[in-house]
LOZAKE-835677 format. One record per residue: x, y, z of N, C-alpha, C in turn; residue in three letters. Coordinates in steps of 0.02 Angstrom, whole numbers, padded with zeros to 5 digits, always signed. Atoms other than C-alpha are relative to their C-alpha. Layout:
XYZXYZXYZala...
//
This chain:
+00008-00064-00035+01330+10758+01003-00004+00057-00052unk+00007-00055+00029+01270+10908+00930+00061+00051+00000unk-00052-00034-00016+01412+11020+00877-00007+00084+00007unk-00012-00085+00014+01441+11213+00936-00036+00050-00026unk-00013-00038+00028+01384+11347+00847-00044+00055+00012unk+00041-00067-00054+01299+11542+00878+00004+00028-00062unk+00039-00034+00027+01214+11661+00791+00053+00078+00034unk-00029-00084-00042+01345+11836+00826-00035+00059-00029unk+00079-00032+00021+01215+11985+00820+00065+00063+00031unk-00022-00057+00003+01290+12165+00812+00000+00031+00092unk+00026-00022-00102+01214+12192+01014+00069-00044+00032unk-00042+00017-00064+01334+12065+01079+00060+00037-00022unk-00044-00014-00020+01475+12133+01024+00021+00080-00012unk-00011-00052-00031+01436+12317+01050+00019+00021+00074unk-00001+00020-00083+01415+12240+01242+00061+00012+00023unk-00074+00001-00002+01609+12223+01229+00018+00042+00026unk-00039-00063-00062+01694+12331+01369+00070-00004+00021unk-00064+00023-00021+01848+12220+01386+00066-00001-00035unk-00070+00025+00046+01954+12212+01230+00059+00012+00027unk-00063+00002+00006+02078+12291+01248+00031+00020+00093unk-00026-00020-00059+02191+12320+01413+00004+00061+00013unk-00005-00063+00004+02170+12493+01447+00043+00030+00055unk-00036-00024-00079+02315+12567+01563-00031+00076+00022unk+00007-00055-00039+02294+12731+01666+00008+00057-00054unk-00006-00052+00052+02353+12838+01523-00045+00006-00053unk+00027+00026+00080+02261+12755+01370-00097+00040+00043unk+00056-00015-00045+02098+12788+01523-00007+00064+00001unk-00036-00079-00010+02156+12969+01560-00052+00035-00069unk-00003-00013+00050+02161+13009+01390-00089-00008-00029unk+00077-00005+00026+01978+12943+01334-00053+00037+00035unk+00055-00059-00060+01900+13051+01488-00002+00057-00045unk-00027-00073+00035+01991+13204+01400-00025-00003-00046unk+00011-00014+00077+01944+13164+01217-00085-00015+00008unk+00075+00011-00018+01753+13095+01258-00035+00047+00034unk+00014-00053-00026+01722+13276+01362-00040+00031-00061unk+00062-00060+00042+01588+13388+01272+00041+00040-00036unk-00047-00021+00020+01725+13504+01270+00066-00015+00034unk-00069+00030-00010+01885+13426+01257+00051+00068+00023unk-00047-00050+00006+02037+13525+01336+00051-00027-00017unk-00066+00004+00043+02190+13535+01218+00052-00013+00057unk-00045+00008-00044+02309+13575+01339+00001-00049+00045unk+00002+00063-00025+02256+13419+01454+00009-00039-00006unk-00028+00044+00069+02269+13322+01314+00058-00016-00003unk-00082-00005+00034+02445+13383+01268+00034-00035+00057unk-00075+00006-00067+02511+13365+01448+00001-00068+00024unk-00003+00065+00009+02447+13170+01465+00041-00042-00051unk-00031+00021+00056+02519+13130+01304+00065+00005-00009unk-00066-00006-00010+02676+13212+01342+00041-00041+00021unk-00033+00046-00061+02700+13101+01487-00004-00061-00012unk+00016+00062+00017+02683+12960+01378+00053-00033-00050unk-00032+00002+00070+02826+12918+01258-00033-00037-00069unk+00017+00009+00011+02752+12803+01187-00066-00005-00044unk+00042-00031+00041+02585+12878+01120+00032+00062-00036unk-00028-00046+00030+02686+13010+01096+00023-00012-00066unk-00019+00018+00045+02775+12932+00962-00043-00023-00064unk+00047+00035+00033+02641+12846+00902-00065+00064-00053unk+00039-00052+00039+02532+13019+00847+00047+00038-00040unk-00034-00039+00052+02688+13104+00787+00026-00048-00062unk-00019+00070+00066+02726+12935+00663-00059+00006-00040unk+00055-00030+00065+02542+12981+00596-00008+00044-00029unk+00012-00057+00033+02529+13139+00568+00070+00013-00045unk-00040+00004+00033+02693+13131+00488-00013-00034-00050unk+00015+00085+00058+02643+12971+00370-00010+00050-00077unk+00015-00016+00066+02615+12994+00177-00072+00011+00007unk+00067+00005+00014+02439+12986+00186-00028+00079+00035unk+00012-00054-00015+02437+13175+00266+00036+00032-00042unk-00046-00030+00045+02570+13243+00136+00001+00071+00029unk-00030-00070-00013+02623+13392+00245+00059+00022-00033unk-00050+00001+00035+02763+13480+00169+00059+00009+00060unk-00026+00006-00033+02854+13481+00344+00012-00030+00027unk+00019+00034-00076+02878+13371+00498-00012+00053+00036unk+00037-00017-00067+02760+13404+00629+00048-00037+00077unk-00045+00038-00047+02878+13393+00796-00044+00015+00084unk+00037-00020-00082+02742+13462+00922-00064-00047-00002unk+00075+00044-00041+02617+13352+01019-00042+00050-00025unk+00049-00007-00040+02501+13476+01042-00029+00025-00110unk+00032-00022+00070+02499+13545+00822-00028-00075-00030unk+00019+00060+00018+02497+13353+00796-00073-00011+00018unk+00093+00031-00025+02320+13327+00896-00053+00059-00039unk+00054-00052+00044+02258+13512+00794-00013-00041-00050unk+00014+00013+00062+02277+13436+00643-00041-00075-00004unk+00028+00054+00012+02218+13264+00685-00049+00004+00017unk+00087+00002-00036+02082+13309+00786-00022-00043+00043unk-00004+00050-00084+01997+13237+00938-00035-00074-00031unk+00026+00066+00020+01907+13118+00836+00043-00068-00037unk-00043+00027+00020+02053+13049+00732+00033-00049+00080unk-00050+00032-00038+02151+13043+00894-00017-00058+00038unk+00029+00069-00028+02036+12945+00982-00003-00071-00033unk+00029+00070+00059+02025+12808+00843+00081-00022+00013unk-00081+00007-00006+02236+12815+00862+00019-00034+00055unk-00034+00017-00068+02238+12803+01055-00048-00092+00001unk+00022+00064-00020+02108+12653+01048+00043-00037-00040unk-00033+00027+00054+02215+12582+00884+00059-00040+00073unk-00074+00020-00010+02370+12582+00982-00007-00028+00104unk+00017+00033-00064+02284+12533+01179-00028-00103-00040unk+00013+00107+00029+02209+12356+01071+00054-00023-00031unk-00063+00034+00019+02351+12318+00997+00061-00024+00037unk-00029+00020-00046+02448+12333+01118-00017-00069+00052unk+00037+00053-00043+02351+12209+01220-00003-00044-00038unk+00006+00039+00041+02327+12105+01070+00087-00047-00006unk-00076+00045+00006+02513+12066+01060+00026-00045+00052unk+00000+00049-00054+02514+11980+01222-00039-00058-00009unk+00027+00089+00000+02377+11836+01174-00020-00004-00075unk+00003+00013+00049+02368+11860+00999+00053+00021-00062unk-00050-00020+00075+02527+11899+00907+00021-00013-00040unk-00002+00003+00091+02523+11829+00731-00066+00064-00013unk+00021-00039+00034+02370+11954+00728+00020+00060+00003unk-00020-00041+00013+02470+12093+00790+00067-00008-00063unk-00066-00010+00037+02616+12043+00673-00021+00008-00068unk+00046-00022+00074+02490+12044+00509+00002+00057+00007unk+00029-00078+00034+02431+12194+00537+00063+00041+00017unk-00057-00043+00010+02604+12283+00576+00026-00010-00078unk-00034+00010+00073+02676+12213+00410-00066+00031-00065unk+00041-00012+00047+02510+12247+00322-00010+00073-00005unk-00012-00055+00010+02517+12409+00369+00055+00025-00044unk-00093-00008+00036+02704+12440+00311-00022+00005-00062unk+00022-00015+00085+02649+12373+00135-00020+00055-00021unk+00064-00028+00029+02499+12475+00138+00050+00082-00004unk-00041-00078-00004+02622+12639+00178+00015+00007-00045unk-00031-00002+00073+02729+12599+00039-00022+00002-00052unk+00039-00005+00058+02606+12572-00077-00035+00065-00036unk+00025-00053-00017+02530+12741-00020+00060+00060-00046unk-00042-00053+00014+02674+12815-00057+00034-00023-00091unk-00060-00014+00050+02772+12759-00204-00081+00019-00046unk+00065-00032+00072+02585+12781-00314-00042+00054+00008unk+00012-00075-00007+02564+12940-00231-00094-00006+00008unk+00073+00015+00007+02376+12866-00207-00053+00060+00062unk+00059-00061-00017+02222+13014-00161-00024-00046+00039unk+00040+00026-00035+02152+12922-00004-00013+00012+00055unk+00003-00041-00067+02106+12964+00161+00018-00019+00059unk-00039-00002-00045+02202+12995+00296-00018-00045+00066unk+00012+00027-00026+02132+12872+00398+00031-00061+00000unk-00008+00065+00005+02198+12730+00326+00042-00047+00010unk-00049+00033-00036+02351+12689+00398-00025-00019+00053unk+00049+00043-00045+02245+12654+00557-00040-00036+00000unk+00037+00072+00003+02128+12560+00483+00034-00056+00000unk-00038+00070+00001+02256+12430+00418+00018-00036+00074unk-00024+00039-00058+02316+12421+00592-00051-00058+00042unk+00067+00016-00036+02144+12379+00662-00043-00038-00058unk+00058+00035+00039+02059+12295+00506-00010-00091+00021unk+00019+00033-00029+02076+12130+00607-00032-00021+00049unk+00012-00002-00054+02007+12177+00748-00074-00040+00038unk+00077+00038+00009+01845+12086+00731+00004-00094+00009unk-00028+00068-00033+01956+11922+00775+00013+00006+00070unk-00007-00019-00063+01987+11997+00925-00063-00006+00036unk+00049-00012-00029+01811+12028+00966-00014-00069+00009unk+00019+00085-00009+01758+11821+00936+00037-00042+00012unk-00060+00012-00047+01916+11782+01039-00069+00001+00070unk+00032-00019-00073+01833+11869+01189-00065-00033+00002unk+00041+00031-00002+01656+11816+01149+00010-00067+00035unk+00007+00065+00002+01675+11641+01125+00067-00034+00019unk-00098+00033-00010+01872+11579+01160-00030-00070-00059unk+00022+00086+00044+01792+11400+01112-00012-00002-00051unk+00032+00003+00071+01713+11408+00951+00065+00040-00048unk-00046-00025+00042+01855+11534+00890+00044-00019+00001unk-00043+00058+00010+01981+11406+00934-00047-00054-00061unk+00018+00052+00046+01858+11295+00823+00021+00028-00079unk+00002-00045+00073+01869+11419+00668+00076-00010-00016unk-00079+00004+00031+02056+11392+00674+00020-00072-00037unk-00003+00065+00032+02046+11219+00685-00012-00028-00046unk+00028+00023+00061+01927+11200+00535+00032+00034-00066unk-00034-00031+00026+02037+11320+00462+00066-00036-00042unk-00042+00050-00012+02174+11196+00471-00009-00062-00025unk+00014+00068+00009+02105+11045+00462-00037-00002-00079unk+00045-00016+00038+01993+11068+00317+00024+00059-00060unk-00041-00031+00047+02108+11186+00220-00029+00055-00045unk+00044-00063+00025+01991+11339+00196+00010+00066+00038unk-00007-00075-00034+01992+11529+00225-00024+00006+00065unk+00029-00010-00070+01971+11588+00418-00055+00019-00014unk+00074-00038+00022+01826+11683+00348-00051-00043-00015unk+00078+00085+00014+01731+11511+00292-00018-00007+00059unk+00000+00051-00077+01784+11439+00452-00065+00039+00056unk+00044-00066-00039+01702+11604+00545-00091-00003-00018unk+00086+00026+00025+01536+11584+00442-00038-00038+00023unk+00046+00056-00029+01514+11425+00498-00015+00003+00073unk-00009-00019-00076+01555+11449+00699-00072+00060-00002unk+00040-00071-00030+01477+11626+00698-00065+00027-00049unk+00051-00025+00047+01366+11655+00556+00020+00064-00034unk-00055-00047+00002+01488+11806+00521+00044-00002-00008unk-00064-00009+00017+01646+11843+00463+00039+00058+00036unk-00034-00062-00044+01781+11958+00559+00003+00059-00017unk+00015-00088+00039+01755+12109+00431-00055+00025+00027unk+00053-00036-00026+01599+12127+00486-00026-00003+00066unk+00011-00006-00079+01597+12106+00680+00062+00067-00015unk-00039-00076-00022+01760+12222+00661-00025+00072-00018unk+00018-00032+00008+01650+12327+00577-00050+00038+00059unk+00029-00010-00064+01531+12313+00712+00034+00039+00056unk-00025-00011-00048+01651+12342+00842+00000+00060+00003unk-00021-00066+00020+01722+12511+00757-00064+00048+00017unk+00062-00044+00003+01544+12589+00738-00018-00009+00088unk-00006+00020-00079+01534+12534+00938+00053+00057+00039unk-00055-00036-00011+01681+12641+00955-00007+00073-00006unk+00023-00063+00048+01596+12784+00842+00060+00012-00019unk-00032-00006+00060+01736+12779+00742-00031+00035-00063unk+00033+00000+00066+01723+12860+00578-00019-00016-00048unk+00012+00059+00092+01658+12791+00401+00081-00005-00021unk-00081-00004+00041+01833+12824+00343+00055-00024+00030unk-00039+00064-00021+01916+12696+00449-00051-00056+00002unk+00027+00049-00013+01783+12578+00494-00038-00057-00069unk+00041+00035+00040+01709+12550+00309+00076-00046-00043unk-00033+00041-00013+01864+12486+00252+00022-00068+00020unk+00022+00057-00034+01869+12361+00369-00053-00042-00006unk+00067+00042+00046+01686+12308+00312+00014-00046-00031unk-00002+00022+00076+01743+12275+00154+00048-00045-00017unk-00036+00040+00026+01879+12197+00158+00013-00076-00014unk+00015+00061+00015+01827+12030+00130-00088-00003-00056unk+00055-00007+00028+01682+12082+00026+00002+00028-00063unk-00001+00003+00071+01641+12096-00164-00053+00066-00006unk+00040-00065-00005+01511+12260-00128+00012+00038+00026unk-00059-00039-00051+01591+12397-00093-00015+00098-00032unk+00004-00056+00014+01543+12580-00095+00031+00059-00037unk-00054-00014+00054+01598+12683-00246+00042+00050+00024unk-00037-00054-00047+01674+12826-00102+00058-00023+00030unk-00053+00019-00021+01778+12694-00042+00047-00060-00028unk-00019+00048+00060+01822+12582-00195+00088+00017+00038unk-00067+00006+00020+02000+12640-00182+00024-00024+00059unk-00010+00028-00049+02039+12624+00005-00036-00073+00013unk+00021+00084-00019+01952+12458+00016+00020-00051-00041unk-00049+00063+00039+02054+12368-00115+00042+00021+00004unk-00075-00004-00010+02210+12446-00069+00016-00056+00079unk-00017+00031-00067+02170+12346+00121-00008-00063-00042unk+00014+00081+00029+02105+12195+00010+00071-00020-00019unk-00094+00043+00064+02267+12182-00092+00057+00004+00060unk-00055+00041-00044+02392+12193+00059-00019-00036+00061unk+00033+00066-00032+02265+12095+00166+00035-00068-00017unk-00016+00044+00032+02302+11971+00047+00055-00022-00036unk-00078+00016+00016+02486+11994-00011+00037-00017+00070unk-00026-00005-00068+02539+11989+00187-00029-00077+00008unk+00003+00052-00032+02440+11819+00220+00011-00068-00063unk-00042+00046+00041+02500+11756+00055+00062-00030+00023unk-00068+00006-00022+02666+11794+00104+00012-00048+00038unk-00006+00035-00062+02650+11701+00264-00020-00082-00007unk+00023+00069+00007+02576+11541+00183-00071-00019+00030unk+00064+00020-00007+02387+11574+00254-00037+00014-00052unk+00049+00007+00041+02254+11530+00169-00057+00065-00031unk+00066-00067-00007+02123+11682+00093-00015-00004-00070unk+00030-00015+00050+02010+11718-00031+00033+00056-00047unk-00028-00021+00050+02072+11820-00194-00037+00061+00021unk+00040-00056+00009+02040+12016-00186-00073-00024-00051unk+00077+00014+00050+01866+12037-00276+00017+00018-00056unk-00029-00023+00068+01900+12052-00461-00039+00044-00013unk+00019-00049+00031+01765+12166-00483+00019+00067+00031unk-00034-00048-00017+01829+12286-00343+00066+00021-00038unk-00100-00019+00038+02018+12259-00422-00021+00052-00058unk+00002-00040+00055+01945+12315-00601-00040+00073+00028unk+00033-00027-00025+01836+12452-00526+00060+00068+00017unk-00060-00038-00033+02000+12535-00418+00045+00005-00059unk-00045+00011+00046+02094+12514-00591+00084-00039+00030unk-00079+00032-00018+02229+12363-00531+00010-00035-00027unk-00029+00046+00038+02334+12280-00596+00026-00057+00014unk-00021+00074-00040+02337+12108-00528+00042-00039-00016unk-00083+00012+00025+02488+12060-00633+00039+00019+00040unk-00047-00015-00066+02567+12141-00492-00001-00020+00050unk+00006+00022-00075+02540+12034-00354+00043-00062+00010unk-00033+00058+00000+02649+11881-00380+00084+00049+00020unk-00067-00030-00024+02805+12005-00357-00009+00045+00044unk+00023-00041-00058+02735+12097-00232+00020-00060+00077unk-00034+00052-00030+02729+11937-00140+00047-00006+00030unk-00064+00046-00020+02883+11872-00151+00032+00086+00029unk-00023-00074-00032+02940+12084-00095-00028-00033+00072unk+00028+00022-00073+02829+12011+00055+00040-00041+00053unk-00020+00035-00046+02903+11876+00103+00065+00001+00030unk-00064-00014-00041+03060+11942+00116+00007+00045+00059unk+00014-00048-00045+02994+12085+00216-00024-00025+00067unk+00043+00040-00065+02883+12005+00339+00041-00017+00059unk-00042+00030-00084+03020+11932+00466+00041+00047+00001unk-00020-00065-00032+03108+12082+00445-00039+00053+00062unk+00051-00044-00032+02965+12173+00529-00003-00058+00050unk+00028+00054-00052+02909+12020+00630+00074-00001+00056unk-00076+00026-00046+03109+12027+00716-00023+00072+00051unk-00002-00076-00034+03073+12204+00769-00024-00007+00054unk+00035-00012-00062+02964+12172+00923-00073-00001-00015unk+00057+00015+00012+02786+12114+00937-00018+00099+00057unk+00021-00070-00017+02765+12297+01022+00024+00064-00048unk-00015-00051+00036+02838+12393+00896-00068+00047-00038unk+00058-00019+00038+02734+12515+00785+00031+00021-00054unk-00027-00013+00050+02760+12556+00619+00037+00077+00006unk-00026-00064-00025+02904+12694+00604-00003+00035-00057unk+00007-00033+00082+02899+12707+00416-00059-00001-00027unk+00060-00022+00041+02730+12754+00379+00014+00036-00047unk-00005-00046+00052+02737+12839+00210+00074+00005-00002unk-00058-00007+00017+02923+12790+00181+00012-00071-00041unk+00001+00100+00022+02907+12630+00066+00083-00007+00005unk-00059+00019+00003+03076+12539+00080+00053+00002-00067unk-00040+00001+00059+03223+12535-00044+00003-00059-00057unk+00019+00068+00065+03177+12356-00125-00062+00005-00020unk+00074-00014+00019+02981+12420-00112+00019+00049-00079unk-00017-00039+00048+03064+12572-00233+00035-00028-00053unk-00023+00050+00077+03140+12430-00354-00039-00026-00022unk+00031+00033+00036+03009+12358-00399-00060+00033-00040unk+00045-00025+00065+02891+12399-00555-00043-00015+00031unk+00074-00007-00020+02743+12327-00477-00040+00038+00072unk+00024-00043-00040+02754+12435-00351-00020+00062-00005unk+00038-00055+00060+02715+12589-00458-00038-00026-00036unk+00056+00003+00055+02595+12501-00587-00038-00046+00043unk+00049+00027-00044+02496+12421-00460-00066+00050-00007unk+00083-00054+00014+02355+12569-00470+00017+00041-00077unk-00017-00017+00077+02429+12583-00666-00080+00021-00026unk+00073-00029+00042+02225+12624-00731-00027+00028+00056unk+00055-00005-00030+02169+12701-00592+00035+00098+00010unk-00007-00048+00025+02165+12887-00621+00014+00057+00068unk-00020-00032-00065+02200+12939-00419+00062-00025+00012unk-00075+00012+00002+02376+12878-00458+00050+00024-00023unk-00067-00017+00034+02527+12936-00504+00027-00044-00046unk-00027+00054+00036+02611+12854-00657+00075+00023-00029unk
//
């Protein structure tokens, strides 16, 4: 018998209408922000009534990666500064994820921990990048999500060959789909109209070509892409060495980064497959012991040393 396999083409999974579970609020909310002219105050007063998002926009705009010199404690200065386009990329972030943790939570539990890293990393090397990118991490898997829904069958096969056969999901994906999940999630995002400055990211992060605008954010997702599913004992391809040298890293730093991982990981993973990250831009107190957590972007001249 002939086995399986499809050709995934950018059309089908712009088609995608279902991902994520969208409740009444997360719905609400995209009427308001998708309007010609959006009203603020409509905005504010849905969001209010939400703890939950609520929390979730004041944990970003707070994060390292905005370096205000205050906390922001109002909904409504939080959505000025983020803007309707940010917020929208936030409310879909945190409506798929949410939904994701119900039939797929090892991929929400990656990308919570991968985020975390990525905060800390943000922060202790003081790294120039754009404020987007704590949402990307959350969402840079999201392109497993999409060939979930597609196909169920075949993306149960990609695991299996994954498994069985003792190669990166990303091979496995090639073979099934002709594609890899960076670049359907990429797909997806631009589906979303997301901006370049979350969605390219995501591109890249399984990729050795990589735009010199977003060199730095796209090997900061590569390297805790890949220290997070180290940690965990899955299988993945090595950041790209020419991105690493490129971003100035120091890949001497990833074997103790690691093992920082693996102690971290079920810490985070105990918290609740609904949780969201609370310490954006607060790396932890064993992240702040360790040397390779400062000389990790040691040559790269948008760092602090």
């Amino acid at each position: 018998m002939t086995e399986e396999r499809t050709t995934l083409t950018q059309d089908k999974v712009a088609r995608l209408s279902d991902l994520a579970t969208v409740d009444s609020t997360v719905s609400k909310l995209m009427e308001l922000i998708n309007d010609p002219e959006p009203n603020l105050e409509e905005i504010v007063d849905v969001v209010n009534h939400d703890p939950a998002i609520t929390t979730v926009i004041l944990r970003q705009i707070n994060s390292a990666a905005y370096g205000l010199p205050r906390v922001i404690e109002s909904v409504e200065h939080a959505i000025k500064l983020l803007g309707f386009r940010r917020l929208r990329g936030l409310v879909l972030s945190f409506s798929v994820l949410r939904s994701v943790a119900e039939v797929e939570k090892q991929i929400w539990l990656h990308s919570y921990s991968t985020s975390v890293l990525m905060a800390g990393l943000i922060d202790m090397n003081d790294l120039s990048v754009t404020r987007d990118i704590a949402i990307t991490a959350l969402l840079h898997d999201v392109g497993r999500l999409a060939m979930r829904q597609i196909d169920e069958t075949l993306y149960n096969h990609t695991h299996h060959m994954s498994t069985n056969e003792n190669i990166p999901i990303t091979d496995a994906e090639r073979y099934y789909f002709s594609v890899s999940h960076d670049t359907v999630g990429d797909w997806l995002l631009q589906s979303w109209n997301l901006p370049n400055s979350m969605r390219l990211p995501v591109a890249f992060h399984h990729q050795d070509a990589v735009p010199d605008d977003m060199q730095l954010e796209s090997a900061l997702l590569q390297i805790v892409d890949y220290i997070d599913l180290k940690a965990r004992g899955s299988l993945c391809h090595e950041p790209s060495p020419a991105l690493m040298d490129a971003a100035g890293v120091d890949t001497s730093t990833f074997d103790e980064l690691e093992e920082y991982q693996k102690m971290k990981y079920p810490e985070l993973d105990s918290s609740g497959i609904f949780a969201w990250p609370a310490q954006l831009g607060s790396a932890t107190v064993r992240l702040k012991q360790l040397k390779s957590s400062k000389d990790l972007f040691a040559n790269n001249s948008n760092a602090s040393c």
